[in-house]
C-alpha positions in Angstrom: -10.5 26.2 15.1 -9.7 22.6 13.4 -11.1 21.0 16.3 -14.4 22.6 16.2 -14.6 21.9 12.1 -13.3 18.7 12.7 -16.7 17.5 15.3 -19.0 19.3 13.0 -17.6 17.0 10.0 -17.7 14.2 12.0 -21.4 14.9 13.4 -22.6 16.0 9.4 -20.7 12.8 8.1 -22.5 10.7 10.7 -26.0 11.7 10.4 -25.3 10.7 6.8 -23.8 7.4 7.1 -26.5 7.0 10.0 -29.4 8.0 7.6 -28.5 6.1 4.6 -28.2 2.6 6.8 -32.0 4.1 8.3 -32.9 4.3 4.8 -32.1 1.0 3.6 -33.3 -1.1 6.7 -37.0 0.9 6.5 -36.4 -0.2 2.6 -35.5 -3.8 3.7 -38.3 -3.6 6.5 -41.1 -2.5 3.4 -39.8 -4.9 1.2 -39.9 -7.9 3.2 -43.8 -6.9 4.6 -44.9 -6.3 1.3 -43.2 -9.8 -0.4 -44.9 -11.3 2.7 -48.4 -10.5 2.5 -48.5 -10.1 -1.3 -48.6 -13.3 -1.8 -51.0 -14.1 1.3 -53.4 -11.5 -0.1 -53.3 -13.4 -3.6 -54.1 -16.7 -2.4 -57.2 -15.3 -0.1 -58.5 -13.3 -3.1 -58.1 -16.9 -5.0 -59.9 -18.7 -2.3 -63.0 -16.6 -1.8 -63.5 -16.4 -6.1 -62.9 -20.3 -6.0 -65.8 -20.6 -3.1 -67.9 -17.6 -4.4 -67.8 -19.8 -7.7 -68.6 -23.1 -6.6 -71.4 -22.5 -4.4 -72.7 -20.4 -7.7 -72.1 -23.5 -9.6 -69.9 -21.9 -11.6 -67.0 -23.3 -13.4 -63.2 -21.8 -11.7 -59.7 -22.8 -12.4 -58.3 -23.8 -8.9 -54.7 -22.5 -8.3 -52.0 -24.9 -8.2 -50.6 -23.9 -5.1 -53.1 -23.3 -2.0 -52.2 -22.3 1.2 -53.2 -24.9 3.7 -53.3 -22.3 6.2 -56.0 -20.7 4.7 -59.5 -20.7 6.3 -63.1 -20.6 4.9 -65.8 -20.0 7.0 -69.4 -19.3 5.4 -71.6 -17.7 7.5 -75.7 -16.1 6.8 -77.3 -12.9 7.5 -78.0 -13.9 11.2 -73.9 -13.9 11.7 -74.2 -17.6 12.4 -71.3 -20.0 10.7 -73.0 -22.3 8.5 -69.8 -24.9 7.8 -66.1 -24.4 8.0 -63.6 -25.2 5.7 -59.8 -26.1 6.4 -57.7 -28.4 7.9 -55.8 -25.6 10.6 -57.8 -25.0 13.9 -58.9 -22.1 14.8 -58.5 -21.5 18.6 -61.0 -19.4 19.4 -63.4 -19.7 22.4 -66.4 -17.8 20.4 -66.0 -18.0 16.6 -68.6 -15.7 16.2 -65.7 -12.9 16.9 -64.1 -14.0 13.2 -67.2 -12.2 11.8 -66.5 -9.8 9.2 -66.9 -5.9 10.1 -66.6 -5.3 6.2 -68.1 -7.9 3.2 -66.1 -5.8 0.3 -64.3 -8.2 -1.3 -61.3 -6.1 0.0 -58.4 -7.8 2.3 -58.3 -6.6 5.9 -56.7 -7.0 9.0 -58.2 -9.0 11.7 -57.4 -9.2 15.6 -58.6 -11.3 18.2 -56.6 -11.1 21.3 -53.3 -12.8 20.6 -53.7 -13.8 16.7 -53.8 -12.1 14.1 -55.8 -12.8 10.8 -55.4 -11.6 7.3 -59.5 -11.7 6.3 -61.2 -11.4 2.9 -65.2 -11.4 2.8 -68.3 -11.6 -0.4 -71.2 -12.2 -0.1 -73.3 -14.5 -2.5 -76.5 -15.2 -3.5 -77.5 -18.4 -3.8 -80.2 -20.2 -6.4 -82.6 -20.1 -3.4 -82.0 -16.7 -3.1 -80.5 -17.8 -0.1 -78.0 -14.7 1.0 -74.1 -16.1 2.3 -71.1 -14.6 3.4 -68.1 -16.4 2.4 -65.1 -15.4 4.5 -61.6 -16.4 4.0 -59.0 -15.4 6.5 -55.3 -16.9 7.3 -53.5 -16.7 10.7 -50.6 -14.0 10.3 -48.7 -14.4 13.9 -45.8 -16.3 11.8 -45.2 -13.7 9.0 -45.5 -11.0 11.7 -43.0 -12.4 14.1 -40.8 -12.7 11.9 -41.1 -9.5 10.3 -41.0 -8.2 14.3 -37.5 -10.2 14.5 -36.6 -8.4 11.7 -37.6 -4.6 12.8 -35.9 -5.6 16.4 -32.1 -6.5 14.1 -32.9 -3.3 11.9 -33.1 -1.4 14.9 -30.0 -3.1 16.5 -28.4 -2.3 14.1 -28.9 1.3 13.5 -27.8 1.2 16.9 -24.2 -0.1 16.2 -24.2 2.0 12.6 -24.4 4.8 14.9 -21.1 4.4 17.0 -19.6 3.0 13.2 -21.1 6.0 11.5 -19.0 8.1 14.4 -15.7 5.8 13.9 -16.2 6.3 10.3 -17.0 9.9 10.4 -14.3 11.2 12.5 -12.0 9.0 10.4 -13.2 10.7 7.2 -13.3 14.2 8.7 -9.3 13.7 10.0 -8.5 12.6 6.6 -10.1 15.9 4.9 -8.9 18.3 7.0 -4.9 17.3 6.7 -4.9 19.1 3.1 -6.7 22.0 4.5 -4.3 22.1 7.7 -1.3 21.8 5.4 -2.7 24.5 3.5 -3.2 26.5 6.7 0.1 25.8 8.2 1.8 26.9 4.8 -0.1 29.8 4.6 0.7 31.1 8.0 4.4 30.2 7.3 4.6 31.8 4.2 2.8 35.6 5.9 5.5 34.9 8.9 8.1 34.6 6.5 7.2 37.2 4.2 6.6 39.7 7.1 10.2 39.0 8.2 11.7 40.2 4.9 10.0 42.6 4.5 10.5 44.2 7.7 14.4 43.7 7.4 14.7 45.9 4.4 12.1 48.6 5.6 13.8 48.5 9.4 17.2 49.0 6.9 15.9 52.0 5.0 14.3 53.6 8.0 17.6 53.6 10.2 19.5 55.3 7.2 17.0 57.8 6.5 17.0 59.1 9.8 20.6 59.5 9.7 20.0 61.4 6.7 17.4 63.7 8.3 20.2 63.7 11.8 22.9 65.6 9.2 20.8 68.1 7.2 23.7 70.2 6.0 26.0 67.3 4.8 26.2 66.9 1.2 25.4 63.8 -1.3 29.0 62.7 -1.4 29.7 63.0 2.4 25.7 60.7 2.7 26.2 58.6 -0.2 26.6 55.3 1.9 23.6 55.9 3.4 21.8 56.8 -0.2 23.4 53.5 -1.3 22.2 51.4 0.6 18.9 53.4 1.0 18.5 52.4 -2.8 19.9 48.5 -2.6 17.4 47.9 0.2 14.5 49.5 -2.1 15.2 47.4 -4.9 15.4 44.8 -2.7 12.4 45.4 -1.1 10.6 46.3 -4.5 11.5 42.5 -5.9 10.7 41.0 -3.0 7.3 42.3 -3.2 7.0 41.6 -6.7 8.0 37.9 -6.2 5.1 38.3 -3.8 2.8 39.0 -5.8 3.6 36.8 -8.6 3.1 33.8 -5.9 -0.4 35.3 -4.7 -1.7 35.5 -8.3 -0.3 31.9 -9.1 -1.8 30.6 -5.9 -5.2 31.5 -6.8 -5.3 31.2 -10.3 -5.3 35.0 -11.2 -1.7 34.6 -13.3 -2.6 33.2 -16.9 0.4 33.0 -19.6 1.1 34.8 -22.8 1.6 31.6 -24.7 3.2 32.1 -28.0 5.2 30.0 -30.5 9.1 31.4 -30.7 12.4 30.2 -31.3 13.2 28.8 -27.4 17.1 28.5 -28.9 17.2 32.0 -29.2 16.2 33.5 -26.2 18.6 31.1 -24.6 21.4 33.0 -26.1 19.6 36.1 -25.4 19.8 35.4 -21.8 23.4 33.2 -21.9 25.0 36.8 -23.3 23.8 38.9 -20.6 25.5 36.8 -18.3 28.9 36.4 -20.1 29.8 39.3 -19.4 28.9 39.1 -15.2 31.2 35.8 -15.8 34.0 37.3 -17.1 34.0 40.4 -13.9 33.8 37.1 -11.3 36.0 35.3 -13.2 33.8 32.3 -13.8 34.3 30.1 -16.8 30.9 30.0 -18.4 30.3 27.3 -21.5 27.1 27.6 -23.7 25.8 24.4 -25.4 22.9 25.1 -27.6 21.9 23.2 -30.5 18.4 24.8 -32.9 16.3 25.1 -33.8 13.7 24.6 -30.7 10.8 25.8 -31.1 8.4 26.4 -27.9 4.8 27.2 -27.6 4.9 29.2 -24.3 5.2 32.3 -22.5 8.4 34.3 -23.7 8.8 36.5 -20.7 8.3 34.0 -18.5 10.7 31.4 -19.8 13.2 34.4 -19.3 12.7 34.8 -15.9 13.0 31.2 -15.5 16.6 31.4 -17.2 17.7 34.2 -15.4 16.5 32.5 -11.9 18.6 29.7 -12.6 21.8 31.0 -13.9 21.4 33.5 -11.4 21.8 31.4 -8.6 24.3 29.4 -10.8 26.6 32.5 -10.4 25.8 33.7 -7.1 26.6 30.2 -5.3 30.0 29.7 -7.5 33.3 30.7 -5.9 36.0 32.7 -9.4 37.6 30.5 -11.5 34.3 27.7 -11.1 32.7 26.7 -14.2 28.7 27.4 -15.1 27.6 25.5 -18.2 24.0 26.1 -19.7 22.9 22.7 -22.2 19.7 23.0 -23.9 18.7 20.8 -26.7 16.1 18.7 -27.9 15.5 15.2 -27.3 12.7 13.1 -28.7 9.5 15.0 -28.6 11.3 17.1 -25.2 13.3 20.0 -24.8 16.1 19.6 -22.8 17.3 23.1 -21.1 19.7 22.7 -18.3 22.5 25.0 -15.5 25.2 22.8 -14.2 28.0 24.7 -11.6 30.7 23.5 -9.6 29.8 25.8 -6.5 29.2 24.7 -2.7 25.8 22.4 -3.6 23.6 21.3 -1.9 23.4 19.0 1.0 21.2 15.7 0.9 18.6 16.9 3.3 18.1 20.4 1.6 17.3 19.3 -1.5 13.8 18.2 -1.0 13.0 21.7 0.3 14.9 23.7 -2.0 11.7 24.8 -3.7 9.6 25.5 -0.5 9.3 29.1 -0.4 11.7 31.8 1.6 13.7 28.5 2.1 17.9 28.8 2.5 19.6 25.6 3.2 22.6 26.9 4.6 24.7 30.0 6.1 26.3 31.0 3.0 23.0 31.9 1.3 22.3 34.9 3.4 20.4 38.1 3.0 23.7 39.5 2.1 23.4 37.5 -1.6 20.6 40.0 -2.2 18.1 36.5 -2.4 14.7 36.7 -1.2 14.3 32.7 -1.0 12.0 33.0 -3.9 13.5 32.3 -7.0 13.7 28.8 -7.6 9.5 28.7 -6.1 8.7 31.0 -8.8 11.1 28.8 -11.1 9.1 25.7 -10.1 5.7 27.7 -10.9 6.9 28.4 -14.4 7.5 25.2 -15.1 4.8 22.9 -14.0 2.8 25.9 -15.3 4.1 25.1 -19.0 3.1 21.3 -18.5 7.3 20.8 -18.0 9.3 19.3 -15.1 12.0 20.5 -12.7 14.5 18.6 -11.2 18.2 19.1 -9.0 21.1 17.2 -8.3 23.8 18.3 -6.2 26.8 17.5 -3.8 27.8 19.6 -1.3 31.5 20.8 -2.3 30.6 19.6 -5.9 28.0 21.9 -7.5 24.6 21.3 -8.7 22.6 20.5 -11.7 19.2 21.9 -12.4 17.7 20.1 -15.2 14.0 21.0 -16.9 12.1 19.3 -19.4 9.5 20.4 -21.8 
């Protein structure tokens, strides 16, 4: 599928590099045609007024710079060349083909085998009433060779901007696609992944139910095993698939916050005294730093679940008798909030992944924890969402430290 996106991007980026150096040469091409006969035209308009003047007897301001090129040829009704005027030979066999076609006072193009001419004829009446044609033309062969050289390196080189436009485009198209394959890849990861929990729990409930349905006549004591873990694995499954959810909405943009200014020091204790008393049943030492007021303009329930993610996995990855302690103050213009334990931690190459979703760096954070590999993605999103930052630090043996900052 990439492959076929990634020759169409190459071709469509291409055909615009390709077009753009077209463009500019025809520009370069136009440019260079029209600064070169501009100025010839000028200077054979010039000429013919300057002659049309003086064989009137009329006074005319001779420009300063003539072309010495130029040509003057005056010639009578008859098409016979009265005198000729210049310096430059004209090598012609029968100058009677220089004729003009057309006496408008109007530049045109003039060919006789091998040159070229730029020509400008007017006729004039003389005081003998004496009718002249006063042509002026210039040989072009120069300007248009050049201009010829010029077409043949524009061409040449549309040539080679074509294999660059190719180099260039499949370089381009490589580099565009890597975010959209990454996207791709996570994407297909993250359905894999989500399909594999969720069929555990549902494979689970299905094997128990059908035990349920073996054994009509038992009673709810004698099948309360079964309805246990019937009811674990459905609320199991039933966070998982909320977790799942909150991740599609956040992923496209459909999960906007609450955001409302509250007392952040508060629902921190809010949330610390739920879990005192889960620390005293594991026998964990739990210590509570808080120093108000803080005062946060965010969402309230969200913030919560970010607490309870944390400290959750603050208690579930501690062994009795370690020690959870949850810090939050303010510091400069920054809210400090932060869950420091003394549980297994996290080895060096797990911690750059420990936010990639359904992630579980090691053995001992199994299915059995009742985990989903969720929390701390969804943690991350809350965070960044509320313009704060996330970090971990950790030693395996030692415990870790999440710290956030808003």
């Amino acid at each position: 599928m990439f492959r076929k996106t990634l020759l169409r991007l190459t071709l469509q980026n291409a055909i615009v590099f390709l077009l753009v150096v077209s463009l500019l040469g025809a520009w370069l091409y136009w440019f260079m045609e029209n600064q070169q006969f501009k100025k010839i035209d000028q200077t054979l308009i010039l000429r013919a007024e300057e002659m049309k003047a003086e064989m009137l007897g009329e006074p005319f301001f001779i420009f300063p710079d003539p072309d010495p090129l130029v040509e003057v040829i005056v010639w009578d009704v008859k098409q016979k060349e009265i005198r000729k005027i210049g310096q430059t030979p004209i090598n012609i066999y029968n100058i009677s083909q220089l004729y003009p076609e057309q006496v408008d006072g109007k530049v045109h193009n003039l060919r006789i085998g091998s040159l070229q001419f730029r020509s400008i004829a007017v006729s004039v009446l003389t005081s003998q009433d004496e009718e002249l044609i006063v042509q002026v033309i210039r040989n072009t062969n120069a300007e248009l060779q050049l201009l010829g050289e010029l077409r043949k390196n524009i061409v040449i080189g549309c040539c080679v901007a074509i294999l660059i436009a190719a180099g260039v485009g499949y370089y381009l198209a490589r580099r565009s696609l890597v975010p959209i394959q990454q996207a791709w890849q996570a994407q297909q990861q993250f359905v894999a992944d989500a399909s594999h929990e969720l069929r555990t729990p549902l494979a689970v409930i299905q094997t128990r139910t059908e035990l349920l349905l073996r054994n009509p006549k038992q009673t709810i004591e004698e099948k309360s095993p079964d309805i246990s873990t019937i009811y674990r694995e459905t609320r199991r499954l039933s966070k998982l698939v909320s977790s799942l959810l909150t991740l599609a909405r956040s992923d496209s943009n459909q999960l906007e916050l609450n955001r409302d200014v509250f007392d952040f020091d508060q629902l921190v204790h809010e949330v610390a005294d739920h879990f005192k008393e889960l620390a005293e049943l594991n026998q964990h030492q739990f210590h509570v730093d808080i120093s108000g007021p803080l005062t946060l303009n965010g969402d309230r329930e969200r913030l919560h679940q970010l607490l309870v993610i944390l400290l959750d996995n603050a208690f579930k990855y501690t062994p009795p008798s370690g020690t959870i302690t949850l810090t939050c103050r303010k510091k400069g213009n920054e809210i400090y909030l932060q869950v420091a334990d003394t549980g297994m931690g996290i080895s060096k190459e797990d911690l750059p992944r420990i936010f990639d979703r359904f992630f579980r760096g090691d053995q001992a954070r199994t299915r059995s924890d009742g985990g989903t590999g969720l929390g701390l993605s969804i943690a991350k999103w809350i965070v960044e969402k509320h313009g704060g930052k996330i970090s971990v630090q950790s030693k395996p043996g030692k415990g870790s430290t999440f710290t956030v900052r808003f």
